[in-house]
PATOR-789229 format. One record per atom (N, C-alpha, C): y, z, x negated. Coordinates in pm, whole numbers, plus 50000, padded with zeros to 5 digits. Layout:
# residues N
YZX
...
# end
This chain:
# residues 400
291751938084413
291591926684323
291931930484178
293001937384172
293831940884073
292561954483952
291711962884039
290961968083967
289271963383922
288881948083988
287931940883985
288371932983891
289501925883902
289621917083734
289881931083619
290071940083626
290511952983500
288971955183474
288341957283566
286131954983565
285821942783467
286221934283525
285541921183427
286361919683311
287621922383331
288051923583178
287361932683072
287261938783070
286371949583007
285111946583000
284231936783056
283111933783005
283301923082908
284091919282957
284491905882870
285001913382714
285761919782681
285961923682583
284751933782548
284141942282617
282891946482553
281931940482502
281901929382534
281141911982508
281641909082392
283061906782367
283781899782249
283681911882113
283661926282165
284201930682055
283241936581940
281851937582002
281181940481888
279761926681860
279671919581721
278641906481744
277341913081782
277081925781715
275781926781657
275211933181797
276071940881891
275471943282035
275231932382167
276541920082105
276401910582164
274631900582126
274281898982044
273071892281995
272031901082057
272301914382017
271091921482104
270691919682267
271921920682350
272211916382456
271411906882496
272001897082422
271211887082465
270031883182440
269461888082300
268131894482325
267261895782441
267921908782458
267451918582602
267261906682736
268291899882742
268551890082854
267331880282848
266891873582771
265951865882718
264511876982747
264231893482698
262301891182708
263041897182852
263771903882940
264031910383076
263851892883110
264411880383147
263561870483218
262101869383194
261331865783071
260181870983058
259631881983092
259641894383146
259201904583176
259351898383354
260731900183397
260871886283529
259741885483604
259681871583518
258631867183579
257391870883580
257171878183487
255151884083491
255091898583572
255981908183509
256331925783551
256001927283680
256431923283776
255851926383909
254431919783986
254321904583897
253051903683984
252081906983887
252111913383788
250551917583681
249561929383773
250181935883881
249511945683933
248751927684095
249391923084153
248861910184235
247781906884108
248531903183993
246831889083949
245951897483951
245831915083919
244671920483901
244031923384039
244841924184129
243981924484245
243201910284275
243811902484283
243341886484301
241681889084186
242371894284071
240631890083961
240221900584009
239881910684170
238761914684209
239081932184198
240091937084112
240241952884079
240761958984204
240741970584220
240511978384395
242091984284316
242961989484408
244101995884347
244082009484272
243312017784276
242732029284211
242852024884062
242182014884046
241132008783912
242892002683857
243831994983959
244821991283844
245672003283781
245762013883861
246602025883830
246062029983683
244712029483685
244132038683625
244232028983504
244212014783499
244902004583383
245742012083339
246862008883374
248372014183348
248292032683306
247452040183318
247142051083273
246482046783136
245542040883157
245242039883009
245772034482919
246382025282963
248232017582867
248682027182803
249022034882858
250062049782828
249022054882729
248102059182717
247642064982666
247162059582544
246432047382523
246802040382403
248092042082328
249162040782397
250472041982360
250692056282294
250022064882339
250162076282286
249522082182177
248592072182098
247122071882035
247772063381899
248802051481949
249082039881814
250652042481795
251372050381856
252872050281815
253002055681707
252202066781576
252572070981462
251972059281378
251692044281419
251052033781348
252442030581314
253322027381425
254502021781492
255972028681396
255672041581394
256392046881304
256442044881165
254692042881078
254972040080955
255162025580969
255362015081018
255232003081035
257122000681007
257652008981081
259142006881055
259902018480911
259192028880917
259662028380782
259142021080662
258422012980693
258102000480600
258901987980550
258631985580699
259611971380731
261221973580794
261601984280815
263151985580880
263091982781036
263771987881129
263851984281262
263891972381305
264861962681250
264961947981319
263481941781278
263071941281175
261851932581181
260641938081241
260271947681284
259471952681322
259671948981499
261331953281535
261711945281691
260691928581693
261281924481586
260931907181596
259591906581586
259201916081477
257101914381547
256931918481665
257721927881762
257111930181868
257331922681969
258721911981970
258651900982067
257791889482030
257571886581872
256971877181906
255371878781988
254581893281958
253591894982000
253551899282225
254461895682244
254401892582361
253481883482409
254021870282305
253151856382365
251791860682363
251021864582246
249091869182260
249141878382388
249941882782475
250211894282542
249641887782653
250571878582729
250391867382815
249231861082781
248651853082724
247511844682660
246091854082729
246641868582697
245311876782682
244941878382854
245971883882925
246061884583052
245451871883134
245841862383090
245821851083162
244051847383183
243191857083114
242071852383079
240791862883148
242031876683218
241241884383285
240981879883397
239231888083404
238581882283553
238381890983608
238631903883611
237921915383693
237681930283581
236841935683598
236931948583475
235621940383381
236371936483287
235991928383191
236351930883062
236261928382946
236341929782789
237751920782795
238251915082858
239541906782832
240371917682901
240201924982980
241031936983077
240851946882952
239541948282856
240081959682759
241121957882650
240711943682625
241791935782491
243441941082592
243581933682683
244871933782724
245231951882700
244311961682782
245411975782768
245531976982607
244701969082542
244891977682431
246011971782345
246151962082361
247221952582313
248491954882363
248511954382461
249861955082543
250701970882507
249231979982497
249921993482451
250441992982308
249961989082246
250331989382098
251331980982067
251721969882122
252941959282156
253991967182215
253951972982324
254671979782384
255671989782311
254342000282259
255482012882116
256092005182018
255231991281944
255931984181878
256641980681904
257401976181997
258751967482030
259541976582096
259431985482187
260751994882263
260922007982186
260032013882083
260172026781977
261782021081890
261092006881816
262742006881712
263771998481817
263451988981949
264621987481994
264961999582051
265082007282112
265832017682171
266712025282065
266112027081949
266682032581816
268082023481710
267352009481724
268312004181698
269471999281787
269051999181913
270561995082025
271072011682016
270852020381995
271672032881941
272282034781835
272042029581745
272842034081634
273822021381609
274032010681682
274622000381646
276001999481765
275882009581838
276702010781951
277762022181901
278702023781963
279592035781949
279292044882106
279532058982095
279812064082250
280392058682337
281552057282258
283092051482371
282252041482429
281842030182372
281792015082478
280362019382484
279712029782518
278342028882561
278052021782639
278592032282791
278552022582911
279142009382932
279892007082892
280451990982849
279261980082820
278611980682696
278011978582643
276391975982702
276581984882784
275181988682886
275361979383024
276691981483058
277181970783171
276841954783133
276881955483001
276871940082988
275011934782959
274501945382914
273241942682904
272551943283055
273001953783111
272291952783297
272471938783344
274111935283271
274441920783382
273041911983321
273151907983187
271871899083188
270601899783219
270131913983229
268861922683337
268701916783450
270031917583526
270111919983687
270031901583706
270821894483630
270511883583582
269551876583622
268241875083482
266891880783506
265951878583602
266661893183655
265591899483782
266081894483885
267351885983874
267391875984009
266751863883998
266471859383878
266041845783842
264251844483880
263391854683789
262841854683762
261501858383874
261781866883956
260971868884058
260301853884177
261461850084191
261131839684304
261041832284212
261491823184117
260491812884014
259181812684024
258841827683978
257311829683941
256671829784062
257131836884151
256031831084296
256181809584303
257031808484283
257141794284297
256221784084219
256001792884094
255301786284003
254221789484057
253461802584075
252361808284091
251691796284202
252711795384329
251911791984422
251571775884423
252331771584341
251951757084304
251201754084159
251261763984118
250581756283971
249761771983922
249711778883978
248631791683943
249361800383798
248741811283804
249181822783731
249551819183584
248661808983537
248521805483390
249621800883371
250451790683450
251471786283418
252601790883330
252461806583483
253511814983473
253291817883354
252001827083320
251491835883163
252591822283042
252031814683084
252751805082948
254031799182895
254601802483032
256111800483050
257111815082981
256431820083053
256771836483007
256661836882862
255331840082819
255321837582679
256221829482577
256031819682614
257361811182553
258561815382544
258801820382653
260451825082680
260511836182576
259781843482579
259621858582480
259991858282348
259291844682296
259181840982167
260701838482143
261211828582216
262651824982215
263291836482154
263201844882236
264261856782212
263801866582076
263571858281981
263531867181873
264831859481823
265191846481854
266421839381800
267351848081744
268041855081864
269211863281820
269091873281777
267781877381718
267691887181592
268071881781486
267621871881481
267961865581312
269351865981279
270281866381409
271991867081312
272451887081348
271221895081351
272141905681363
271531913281205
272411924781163
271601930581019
271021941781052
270271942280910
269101950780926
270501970580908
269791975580947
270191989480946
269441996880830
270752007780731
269222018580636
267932018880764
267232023180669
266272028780721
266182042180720
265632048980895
265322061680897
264902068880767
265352082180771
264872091280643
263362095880722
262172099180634
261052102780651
260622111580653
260092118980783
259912134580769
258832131980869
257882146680844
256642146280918
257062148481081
256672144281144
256432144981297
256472159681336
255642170881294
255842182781307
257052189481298
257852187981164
259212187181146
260292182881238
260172167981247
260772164881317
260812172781467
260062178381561
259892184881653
260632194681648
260432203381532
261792214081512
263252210381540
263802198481459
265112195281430
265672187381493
264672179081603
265542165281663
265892175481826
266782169081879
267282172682018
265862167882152
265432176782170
264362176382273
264362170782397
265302172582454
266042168382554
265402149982603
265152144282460
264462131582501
263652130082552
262732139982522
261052137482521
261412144082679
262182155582715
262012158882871
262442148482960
263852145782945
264692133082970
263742118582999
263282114782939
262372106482970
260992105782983
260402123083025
259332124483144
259752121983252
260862130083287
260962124483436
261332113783460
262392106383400
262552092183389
261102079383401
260002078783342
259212076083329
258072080483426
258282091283508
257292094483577
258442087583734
259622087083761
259792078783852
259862064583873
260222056983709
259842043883741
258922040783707
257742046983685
256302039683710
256302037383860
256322054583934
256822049984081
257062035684167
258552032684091
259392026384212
259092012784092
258552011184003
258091995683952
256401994584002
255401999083958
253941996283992
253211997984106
253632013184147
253112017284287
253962008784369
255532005984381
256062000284483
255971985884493
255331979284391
255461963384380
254051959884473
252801968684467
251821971384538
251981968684680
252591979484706
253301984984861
253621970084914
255021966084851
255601956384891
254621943784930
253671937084796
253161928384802
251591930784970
251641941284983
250551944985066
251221943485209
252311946585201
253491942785299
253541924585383
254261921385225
254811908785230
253621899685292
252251903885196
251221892085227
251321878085199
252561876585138
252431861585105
253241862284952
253061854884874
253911855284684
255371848684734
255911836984814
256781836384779
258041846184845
257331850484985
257961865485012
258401876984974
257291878184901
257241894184782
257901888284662
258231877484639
259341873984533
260601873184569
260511867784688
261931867084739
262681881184763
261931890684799
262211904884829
263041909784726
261781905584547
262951913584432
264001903984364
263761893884410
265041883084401
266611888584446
266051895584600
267311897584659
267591915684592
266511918584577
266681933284541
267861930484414
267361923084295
268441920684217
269781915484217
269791910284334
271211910084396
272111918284447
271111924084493
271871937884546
272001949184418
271161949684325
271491960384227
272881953484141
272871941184135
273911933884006
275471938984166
275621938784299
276491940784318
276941963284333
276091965484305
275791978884288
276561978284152
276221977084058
276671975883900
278381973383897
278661962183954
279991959284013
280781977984040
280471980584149
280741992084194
280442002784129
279892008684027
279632015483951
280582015483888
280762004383802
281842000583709
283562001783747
283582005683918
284742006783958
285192021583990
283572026183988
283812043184027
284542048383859
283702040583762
283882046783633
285042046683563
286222032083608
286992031583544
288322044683662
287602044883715
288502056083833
288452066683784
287552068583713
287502087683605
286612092283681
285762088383801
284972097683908
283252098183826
283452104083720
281622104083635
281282112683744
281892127583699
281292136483807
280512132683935
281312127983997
281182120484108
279582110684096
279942100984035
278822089884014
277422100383951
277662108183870
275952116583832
275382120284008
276512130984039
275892133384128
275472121584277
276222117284274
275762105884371
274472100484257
273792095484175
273192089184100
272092100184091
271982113084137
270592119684132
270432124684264
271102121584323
271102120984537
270622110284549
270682095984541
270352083584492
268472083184466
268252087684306
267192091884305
266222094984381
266852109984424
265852118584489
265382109484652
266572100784688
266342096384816
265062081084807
265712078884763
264822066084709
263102066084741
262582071784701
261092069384640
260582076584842
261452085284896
261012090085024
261992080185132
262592075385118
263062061785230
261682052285223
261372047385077
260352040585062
258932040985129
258532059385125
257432055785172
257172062085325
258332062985324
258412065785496
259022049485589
259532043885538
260162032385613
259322020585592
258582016285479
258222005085443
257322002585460
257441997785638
256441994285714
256221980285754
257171970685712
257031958085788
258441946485668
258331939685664
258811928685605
260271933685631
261271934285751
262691937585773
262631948085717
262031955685744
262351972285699
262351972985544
261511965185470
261511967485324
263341958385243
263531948085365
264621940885272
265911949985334
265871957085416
267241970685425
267021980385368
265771982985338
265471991185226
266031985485064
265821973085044
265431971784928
267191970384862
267871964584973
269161965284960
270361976984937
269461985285028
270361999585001
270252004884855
268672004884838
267782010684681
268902000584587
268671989284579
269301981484470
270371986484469
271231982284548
273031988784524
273252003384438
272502011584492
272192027884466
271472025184320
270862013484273
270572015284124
271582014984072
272292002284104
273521996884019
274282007383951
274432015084014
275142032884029
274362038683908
272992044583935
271962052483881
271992048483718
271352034683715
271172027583581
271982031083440
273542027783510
274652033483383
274452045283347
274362054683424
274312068483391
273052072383339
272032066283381
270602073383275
270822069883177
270912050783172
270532049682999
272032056182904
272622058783003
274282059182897
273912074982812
273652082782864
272962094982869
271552100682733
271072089082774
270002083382685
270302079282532
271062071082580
271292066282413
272382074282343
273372077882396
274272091482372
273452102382284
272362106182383
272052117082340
271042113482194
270702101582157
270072095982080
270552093481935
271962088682007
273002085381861
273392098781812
273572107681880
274222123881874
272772125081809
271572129481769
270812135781732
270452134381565
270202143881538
269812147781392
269392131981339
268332128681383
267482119781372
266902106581482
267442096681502
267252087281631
266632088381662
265482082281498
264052074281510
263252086181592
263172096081543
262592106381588
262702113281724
263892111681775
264502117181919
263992105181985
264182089281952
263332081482056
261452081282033
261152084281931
259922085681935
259122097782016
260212108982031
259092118782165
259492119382223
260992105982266
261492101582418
260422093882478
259842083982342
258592074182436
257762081582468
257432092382356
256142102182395
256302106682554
257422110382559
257132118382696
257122108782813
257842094582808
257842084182929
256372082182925
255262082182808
254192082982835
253582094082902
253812103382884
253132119082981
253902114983114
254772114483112
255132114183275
254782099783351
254482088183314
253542082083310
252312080683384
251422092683264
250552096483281
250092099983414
250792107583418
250982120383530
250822112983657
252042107783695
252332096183823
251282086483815
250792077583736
249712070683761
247972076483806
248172085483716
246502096683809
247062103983897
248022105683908
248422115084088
248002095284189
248782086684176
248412071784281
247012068984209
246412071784149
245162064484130
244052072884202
244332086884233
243892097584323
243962093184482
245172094484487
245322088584601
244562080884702
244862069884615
244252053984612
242642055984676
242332066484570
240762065184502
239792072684666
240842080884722
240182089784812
240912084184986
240922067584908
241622066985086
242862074085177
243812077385043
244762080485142
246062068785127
246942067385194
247982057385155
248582057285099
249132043284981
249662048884840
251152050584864
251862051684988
252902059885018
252982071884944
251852078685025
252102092284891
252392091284732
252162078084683
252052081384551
253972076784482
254112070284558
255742068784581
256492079384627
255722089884733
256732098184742
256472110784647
255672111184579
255092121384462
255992118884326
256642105584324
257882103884219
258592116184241
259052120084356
260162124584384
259912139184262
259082144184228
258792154584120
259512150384012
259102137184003
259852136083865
261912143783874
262032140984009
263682142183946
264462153383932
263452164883913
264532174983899
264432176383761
263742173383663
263352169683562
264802162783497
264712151383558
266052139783545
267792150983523
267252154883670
268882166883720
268932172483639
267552180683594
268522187283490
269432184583352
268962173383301
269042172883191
270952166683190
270822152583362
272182150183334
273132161783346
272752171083449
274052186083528
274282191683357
273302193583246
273842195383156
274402190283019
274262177883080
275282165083009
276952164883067
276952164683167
278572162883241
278672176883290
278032185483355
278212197083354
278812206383302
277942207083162
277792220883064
278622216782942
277742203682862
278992196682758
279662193282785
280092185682939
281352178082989
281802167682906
280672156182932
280732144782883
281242138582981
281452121682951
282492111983033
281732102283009
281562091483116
281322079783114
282652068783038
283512073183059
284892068682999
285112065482919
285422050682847
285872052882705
287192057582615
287242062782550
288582073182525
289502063582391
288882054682384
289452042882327
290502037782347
# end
């Protein structure tokens, strides 16, 4: 008891002690319910408007790749306007995001508007937030800080799943699209009381490649090539499973229950001094994951003891990537630049994982394989943390 209230104390004061991470937070808490509710069934409405699963992979491939085509737009756009306002154009353009979707029928000119939109929305809004929730944080309360943003995530992703089947199945997709949207918009609110940051210094992209810490752009290939994985290919799986929306909602309803009590426990390994410990459990974790999945998830029971073990085992995982992440972000020559060929590479690895399942898919084999083909991504991952706590002998800990 005695080390579970010393847990919540500490969020609680990681909550109280800095405003400007607190507003972001809640931010985050606000478009993660919007994301909620649409994120898992956008791969369902496209099957419903008629697309074969090959054809959605190969969507989400071309997302990425747009993304990879408009992010130096994205870059002069914020050394223009500064990070926070450029964040607030990219939530508010959520809502046309939703609007646009809501209007696809099949492989149609409204299916081209959406990748192309959504990609260019996308670098716009997570390029300067990732940059600015880095430089506004300290090391020490990283994970702190990160704990309190998962809680309103996990939050969220308990709320938001079974709503949206609820809505879906009584009042149809549009609803959802409009509810969502709305919510998105909301959350530019608590930008308006946080301040703007200098602005990045300006150096060519080429340059920058020399001088920023690389480690991002690898760091979040493999990162990015497993949760395309265990978010698009597995929401598929599941829903092909479940066969019914308010089932396959209920599934990541409970999944987020189980990751928010995972998080709990994380937070108890960490204040114990056991990082060591938690990486490596947290890339054992990983590696197991994506092959329980596509070996077990055969039937409705089997996916919710699955989905329970996976969640808990995030709760764990989560702290330690992004803590890692933004660490290595704030530590670098240059943020803007270290998260800009961090996104680059979540787009290649991406890439990668979505035409390995769209292959798959395409030649009749079961998109099991394309879940268990994540598993590439994680030595990718390993390495980068074994030489985070490893080699530099970093701490999840705050030394505060």
């Amino acid at each position: 008891m005695e080390v579970e209230k010393a847990y919540r104390n500490t969020l609680i004061l990681a909550f109280l002690k800095n405003k400007t991470v607190n507003f972001v937070n809640i931010h985050s808490g606000i478009i993660a319910l919007a994301e909620a509710l649409i994120g898992i069934f956008i791969g369902v409405y496209l099957l419903q408007a008629g697309l074969f699963i090959w054809q959605i992979m190969f969507v989400w491939c071309l997302i990425f790749i747009v993304r990879l085509i408009f992010r130096p737009l994205t870059l002069h756009l914020i050394h223009r306007f500064g990070l926070r306002r450029v964040i607030i154009l990219g939530t508010f353009n959520f809502l046309p995001i939703y609007a646009i979707l809501s209007q696809v029928s099949g492989l149609d000119g409204w299916l081209a508007a959406y990748i192309i939109y959504y990609a260019i929305n996308d670098t716009l809004y997570w390029l300067p937030f990732h940059t600015y929730f880095a430089a506004i944080g300290s090391n020490n309360d990283r994970g702190r800080h990160l704990s309190v943003r998962e809680a309103f995530t996990t939050l969220a992703g308990i709320i938001g799943p079974l709503l949206s089947a609820f809505i879906i199945s009584f009042a149809g997709f549009q609803s959802v699209f409009s509810l969502a949207g709305g919510i998105a918009v909301l959350g530019m609110l608590p930008l308006f009381f946080t301040p703007d940051i200098d602005r990045p210094t300006y150096i060519s992209v080429k340059d920058a490649w020399q001088s920023v810490d690389r480690r991002g752009f690898v760091f979040f290939l493999g990162y990015g090539w497993i949760f395309m994985g265990s978010f698009v290919i597995w929401s598929l799986i599941v829903f092909e499973v479940a066969g019914d929306l308010l089932v396959f909602g209920g599934l990541f309803t409970l999944a987020a229950f189980a990751q928010m009590i995972g998080g709990f426990a994380a937070g108890h390994f960490i204040d114990a001094g056991h990082t060591k410990l938690l990486y490596r459990l947290a890339i054992l974790a990983v590696f197991i994951m994506p092959l329980v999945r596509a070996l077990f998830s055969t039937s409705v029971p089997a996916i919710v003891v699955l989905e329970i073990c996976i969640a808990i085992a995030l709760g764990f995982v989560l702290p330690i990537l992004n803590t890692v992440f933004y660490n290595l972000s704030r530590n670098s020559s240059n943020s803007l630049y270290f998260q800009y060929f961090a996104e680059t590479g979540w787009d290649v690895g991406s890439i990668i994982i979505t035409v390995i399942a769209a292959g798959i898919s395409y030649f009749g084999f079961d998109l099991r394989w394309g879940i268990a083909a994540t598993v590439l991504g994680v030595p990718i991952v390993a390495y980068i943390l074994w030489q985070y706590y490893e080699v530099e002998h970093h701490s999840l800990i705050s030394k505060s």
